[in-house]
VOPAGU-2260 file (C-alpha; in pm, 1 decimal, decimal comma):
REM VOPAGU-2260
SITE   aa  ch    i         X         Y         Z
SITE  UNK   A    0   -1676,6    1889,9      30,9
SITE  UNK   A    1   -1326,3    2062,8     127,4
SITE  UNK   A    2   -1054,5    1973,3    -122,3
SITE  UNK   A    3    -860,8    1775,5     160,8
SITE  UNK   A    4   -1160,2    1498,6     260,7
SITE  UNK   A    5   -1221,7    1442,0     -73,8
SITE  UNK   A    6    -847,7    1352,8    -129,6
SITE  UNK   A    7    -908,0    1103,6     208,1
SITE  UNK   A    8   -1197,1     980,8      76,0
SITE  UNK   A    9   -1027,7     884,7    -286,8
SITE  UNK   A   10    -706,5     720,5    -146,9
SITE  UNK   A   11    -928,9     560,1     131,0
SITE  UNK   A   12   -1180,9     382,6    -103,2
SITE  UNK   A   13    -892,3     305,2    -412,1
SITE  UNK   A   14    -612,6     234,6    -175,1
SITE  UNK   A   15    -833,1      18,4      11,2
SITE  UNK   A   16    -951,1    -219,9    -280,3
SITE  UNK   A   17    -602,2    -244,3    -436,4
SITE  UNK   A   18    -419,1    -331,1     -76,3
SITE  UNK   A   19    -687,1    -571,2     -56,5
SITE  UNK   A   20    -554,0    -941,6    -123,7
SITE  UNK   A   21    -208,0    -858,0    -206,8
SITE  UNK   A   22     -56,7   -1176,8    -218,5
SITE  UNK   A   23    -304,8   -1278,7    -475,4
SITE  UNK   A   24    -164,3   -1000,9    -721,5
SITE  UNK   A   25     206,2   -1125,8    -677,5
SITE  UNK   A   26     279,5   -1291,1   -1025,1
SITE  UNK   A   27     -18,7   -1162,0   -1243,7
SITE  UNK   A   28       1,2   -1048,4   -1588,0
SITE  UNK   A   29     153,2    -681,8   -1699,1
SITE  UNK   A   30    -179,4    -616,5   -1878,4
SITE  UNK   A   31    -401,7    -674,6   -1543,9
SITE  UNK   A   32    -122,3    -462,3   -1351,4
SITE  UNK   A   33    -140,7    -177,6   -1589,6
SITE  UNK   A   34    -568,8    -234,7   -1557,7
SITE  UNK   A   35    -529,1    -165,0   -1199,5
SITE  UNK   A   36    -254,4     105,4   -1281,6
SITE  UNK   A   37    -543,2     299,5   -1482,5
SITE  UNK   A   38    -778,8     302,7   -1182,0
SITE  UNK   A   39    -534,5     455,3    -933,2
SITE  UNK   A   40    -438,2     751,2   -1213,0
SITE  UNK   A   41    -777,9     793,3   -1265,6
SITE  UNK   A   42    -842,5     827,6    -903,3
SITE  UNK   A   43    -521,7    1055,9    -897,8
SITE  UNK   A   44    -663,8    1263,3   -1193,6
SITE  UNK   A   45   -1034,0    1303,3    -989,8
SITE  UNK   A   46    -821,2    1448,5    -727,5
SITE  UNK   A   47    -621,4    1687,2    -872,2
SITE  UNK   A   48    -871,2    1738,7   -1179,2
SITE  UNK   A   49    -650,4    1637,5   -1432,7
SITE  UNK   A   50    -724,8    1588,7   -1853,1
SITE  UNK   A   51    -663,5    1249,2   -1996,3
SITE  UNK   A   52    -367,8    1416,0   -2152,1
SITE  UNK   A   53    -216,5    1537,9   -1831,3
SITE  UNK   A   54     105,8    1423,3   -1710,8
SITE  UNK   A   55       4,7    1126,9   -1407,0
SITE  UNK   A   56     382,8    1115,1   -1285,0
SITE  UNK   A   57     391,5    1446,0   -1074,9
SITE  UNK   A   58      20,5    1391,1    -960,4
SITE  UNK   A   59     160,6    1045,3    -790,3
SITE  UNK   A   60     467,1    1185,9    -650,5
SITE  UNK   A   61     236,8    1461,3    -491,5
SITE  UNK   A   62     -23,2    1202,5    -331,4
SITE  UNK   A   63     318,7     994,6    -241,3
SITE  UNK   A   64     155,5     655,4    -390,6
SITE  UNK   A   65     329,7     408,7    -555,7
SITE  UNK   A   66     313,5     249,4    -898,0
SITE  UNK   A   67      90,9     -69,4    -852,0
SITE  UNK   A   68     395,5    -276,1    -946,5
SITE  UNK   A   69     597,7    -124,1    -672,9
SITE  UNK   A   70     295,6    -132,3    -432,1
SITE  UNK   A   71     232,4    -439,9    -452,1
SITE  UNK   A   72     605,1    -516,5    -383,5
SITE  UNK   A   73     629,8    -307,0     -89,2
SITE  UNK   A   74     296,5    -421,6      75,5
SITE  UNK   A   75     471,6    -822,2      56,3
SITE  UNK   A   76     781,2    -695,6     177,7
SITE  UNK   A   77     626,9    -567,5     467,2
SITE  UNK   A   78     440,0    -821,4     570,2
SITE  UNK   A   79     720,3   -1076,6     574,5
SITE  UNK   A   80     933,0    -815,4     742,4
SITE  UNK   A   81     673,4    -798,1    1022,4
SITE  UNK   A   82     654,2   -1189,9     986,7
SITE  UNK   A   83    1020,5   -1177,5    1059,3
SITE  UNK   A   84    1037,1    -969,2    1325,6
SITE  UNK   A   85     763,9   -1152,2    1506,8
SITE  UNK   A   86     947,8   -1472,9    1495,6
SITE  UNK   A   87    1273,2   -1311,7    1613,9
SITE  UNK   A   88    1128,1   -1116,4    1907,3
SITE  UNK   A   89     942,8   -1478,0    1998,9
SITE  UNK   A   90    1319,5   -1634,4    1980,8
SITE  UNK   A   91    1465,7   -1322,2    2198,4
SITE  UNK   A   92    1188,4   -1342,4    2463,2
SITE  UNK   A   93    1224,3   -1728,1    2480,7
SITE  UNK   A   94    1543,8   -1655,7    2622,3
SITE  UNK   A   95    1513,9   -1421,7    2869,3
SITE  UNK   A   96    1398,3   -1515,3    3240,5
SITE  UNK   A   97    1016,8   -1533,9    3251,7
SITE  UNK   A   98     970,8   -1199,0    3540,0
SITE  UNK   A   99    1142,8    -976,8    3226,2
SITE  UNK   A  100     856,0    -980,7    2989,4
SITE  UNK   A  101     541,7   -1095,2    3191,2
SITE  UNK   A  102     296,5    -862,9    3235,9
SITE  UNK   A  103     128,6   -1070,1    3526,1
């Protein structure tokens, strides 16, 4: 398998599972955080076929992933952002004539 689908296939099937349910990870405990932490540098290690002892920082930085910590920030911050956005493009549209924005 060429070095570049396995990479897909890693972050696909990791990134997946940890993006799932994000707002139920808000608020848990450092020692489940650095749990999931562990999967996504071993997943990081499998791609770059890293030792144990290898240094996980640069790996990271090269796949551009976040820390779970931060991920899991970023991921709510971007979903209220959108939530935001949503409800001030429904307040924008509410004020223009109804010919500007249909589609009909």
């Amino acid at each position: 398998m060429p070095t570049s689908t396995f990479r897909i296939l890693v972050a696909a099937l990791v990134h997946a599972r940890l993006d799932y349910g994000n707002g139920t990870l808000v608020g848990i405990p450092v020692y489940l955080i650095n749990r999931l932490q562990s999967v996504l540098n071993a997943a990081a290690r499998l791609i770059f076929k890293l030792k144990r002892s290898d240094r996980i920082s640069d790996a990271l930085i090269g796949l551009h992933w976040l820390r779970v910590q931060e991920r899991i920030q970023y991921k709510i911050a971007a979903k209220i952002a959108a939530r935001n956005d949503v409800q001030s493009s429904t307040r924008y549209c509410a004020t223009l004539p109804r010919a500007a924005y249909s589609c009909c």
